[in-house]
N, C-alpha and C positions, 0 to 999 in steps of 0.2 A: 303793491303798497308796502313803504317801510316800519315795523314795528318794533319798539322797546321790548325791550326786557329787564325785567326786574326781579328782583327777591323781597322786595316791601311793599313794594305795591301789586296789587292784583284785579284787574275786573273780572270779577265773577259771574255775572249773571248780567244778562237785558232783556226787559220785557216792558209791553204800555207805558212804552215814552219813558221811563227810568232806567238806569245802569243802578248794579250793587258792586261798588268797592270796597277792598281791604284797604286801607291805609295803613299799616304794621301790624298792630292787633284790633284798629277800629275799624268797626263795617257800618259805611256809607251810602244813604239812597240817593241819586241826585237826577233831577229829570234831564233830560236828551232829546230835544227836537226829533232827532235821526232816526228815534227806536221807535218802528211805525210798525212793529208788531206784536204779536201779544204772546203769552208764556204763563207757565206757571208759578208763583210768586208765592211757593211754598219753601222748605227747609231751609237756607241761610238768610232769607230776605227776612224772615222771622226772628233773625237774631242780630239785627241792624242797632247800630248804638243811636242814628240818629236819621230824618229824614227831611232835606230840604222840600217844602210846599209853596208852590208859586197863590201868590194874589192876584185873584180876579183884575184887581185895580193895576197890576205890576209889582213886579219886587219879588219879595216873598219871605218867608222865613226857617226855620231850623223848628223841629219838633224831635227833642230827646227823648230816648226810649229806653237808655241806658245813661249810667253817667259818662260822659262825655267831657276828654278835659280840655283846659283852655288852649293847650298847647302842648304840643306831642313833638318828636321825631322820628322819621325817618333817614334812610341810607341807602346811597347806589355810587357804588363804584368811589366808594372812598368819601365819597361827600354825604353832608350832613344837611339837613333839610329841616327847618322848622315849618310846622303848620297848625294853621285855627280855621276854626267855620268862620267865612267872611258871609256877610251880605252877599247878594247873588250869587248863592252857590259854593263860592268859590273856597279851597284851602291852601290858595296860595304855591301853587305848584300844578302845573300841564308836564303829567309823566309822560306822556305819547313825544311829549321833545327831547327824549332821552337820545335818540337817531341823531336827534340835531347833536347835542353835545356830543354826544362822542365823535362823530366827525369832527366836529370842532379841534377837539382834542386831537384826535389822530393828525390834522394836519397841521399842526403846531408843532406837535413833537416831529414830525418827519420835516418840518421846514430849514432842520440845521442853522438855524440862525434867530438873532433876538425878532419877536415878533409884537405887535400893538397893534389894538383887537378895541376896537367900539362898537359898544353893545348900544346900540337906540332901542328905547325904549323897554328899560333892562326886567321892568316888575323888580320879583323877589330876588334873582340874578342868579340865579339855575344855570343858565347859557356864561355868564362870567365868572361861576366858581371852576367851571369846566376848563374856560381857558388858561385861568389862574391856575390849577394845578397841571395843567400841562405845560406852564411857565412862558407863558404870554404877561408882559402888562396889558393891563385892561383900562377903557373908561368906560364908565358905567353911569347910562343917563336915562333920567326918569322924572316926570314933570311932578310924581307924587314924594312927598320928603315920608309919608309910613315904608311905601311901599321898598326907599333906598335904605331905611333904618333895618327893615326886615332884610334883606338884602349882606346887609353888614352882620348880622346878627348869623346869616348862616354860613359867610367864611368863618368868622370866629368857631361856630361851631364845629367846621370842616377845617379847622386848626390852620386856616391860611388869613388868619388879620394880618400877619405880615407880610405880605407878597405887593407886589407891586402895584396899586389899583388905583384909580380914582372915583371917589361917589359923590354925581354931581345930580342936583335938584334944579333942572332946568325942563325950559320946552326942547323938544331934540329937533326941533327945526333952525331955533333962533339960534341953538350950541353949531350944529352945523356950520350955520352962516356967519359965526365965531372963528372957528375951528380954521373957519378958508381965508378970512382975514387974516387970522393971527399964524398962518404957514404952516400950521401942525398935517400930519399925514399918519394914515394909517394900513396895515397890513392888512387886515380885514375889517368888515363891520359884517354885525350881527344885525337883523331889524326883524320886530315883529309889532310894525304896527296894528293899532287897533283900528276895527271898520269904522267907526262913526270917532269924531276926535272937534275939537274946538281951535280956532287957529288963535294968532297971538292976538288978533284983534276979538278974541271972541266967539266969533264965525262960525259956523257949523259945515265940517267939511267930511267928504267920503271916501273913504280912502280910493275906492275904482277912481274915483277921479282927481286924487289927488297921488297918485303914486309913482306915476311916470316924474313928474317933477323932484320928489322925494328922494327918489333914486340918482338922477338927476344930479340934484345939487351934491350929492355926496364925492361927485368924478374928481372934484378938486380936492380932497383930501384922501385919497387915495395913493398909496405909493405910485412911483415907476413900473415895480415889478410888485402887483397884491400878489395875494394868496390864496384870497379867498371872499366870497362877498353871500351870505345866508339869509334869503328872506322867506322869513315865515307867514301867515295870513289864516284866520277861522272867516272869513267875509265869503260867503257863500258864494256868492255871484262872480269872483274871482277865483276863475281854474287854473290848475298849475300849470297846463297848455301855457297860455297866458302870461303866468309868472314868468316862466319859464323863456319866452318870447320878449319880454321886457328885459328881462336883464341880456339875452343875446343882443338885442337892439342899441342896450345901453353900455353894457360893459365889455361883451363880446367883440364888437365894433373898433372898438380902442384897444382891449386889452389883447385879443387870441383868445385862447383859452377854452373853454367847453363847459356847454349850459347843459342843466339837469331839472326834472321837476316829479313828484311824486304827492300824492298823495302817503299822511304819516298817521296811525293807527296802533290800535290796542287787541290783542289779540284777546277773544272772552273764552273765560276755562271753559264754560259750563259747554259751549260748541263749536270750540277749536276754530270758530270764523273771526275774520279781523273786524273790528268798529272804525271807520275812516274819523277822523278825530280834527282836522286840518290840512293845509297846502304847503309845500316847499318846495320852493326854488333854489338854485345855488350855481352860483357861478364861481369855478375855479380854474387855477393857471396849469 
């Protein structure tokens, strides 16, 4: 299993279905399907700023126990990271993809030459501040217009508003089927589709079943010679075995190259064992 590492962020503890995070100086409860066992849920869990609690009915909400502010930062490796309690859990940043970026990173700066890098389905753009400071252009596509405004918010923070980017508020399927039209090509693409997702018509689609096609359509905007092709996935039911087998089949085939897949994880202080956190595939030349 590949794990980050960091100096801001920290998982501390996991016991009865919850993880305890630092997030800089804030310590966060948030529950985890995965954590199917139990523990003592004394000395720092006690001094948690806040605690996500799921609803019976779904959803769920934030129960502050400290003041808690609207929005904080963190840092890794040069980049600057804004974050808030979202709905579901979330603040806006998956640290266990730190693996990812810095590969990212690394093979950008080793590719000696200009590089263009799409990011599908970018979120808060974590994975395209990465390539940006390794000096990639970037386009950066997200069907949500918060999630790309946060996104901009934390190059500006990580002092790259200047660099070369584009942030576009689209579906990244119908941009795709754009992108092949209009001849553009790229050196890599980033993806980290979501498991359940809506098509253009609406539709309710899964991603197991809709991923081979996804990938798919991407072959036509691909350079000659990629770079690089990183797919990420939390959808349970899709193993990296699998991911892994998908992009050999799809890009392997055409391109050469050599498929990888791993399980990607957070390592917890409290017993030095990793937390499996998601799947990653990657196919490179």
């Amino acid at each position: 299993m590949r794990t980050a590492l960091w100096r801001d962020y920290e998982l501390l503890d996991t016991a009865g279905g919850e993880r305890l995070e630092r997030w800089g100086d804030i310590l966060l409860i948030r529950p985890d399907p995965q954590i199917i066992w139990e523990g003592d849920k004394g000395g720092l869990w006690g001094e948690a700023h806040a605690r996500y609690v799921r609803s019976n009915k779904g959803g769920g909400h934030w129960e502050a126990y400290r003041k808690l502010p609207e929005v904080w930062q963190i840092g890794w490796e040069g980049l600057t990271f804004r974050l808030k309690p979202m709905g579901f859990k979330h603040t806006g940043l998956f640290p266990e993809q730190a693996v990812n970026w810095r590969f990212a990173g690394e093979k950008i700066r080793r590719a000696g030459r200009p590089v263009k890098v799409l990011n599908l389905f970018g979120y808060t753009g974590a994975a395209t501040l990465a390539c940006m400071q390794a000096g990639a252009a970037v386009t950066h596509v997200d069907a949500s217009k918060g999630m790309v405004q946060w996104a901009k918010e934390n190059a500006a923070a990580s002092g790259l508003g200047d660099r070369p980017v584009r942030w576009l508020v689209d579906d990244c399927v119908k941009f795709v089927q754009r992108e092949k039209r209009r001849g553009n090509i790229y050196d890599a693409i980033i993806m980290d589709p979501p498991s359940y997702g809506r098509g253009p018509g609406g539709e309710v689609w899964k991603l197991e079943e809709q991923l081979y096609g996804l990938i798919a359509m991407c072959l036509p905007i691909l350079a000659e010679e990629p770079l690089f092709f990183l797919l990420n996935s939390y959808t349970t039911g899709l193993s990296p075995a699998v991911m892994e087998y998908l992009l050999g089949v799809v890009l392997g085939s055409r391109f050469g190259g050599g498929v990888s897949s791993d399980e990607i994880g957070l390592k917890v202080t409290s017993t030095g064992l990793a937390l499996p956190c998601g799947s990653t595939a990657i196919w490179q030349a």
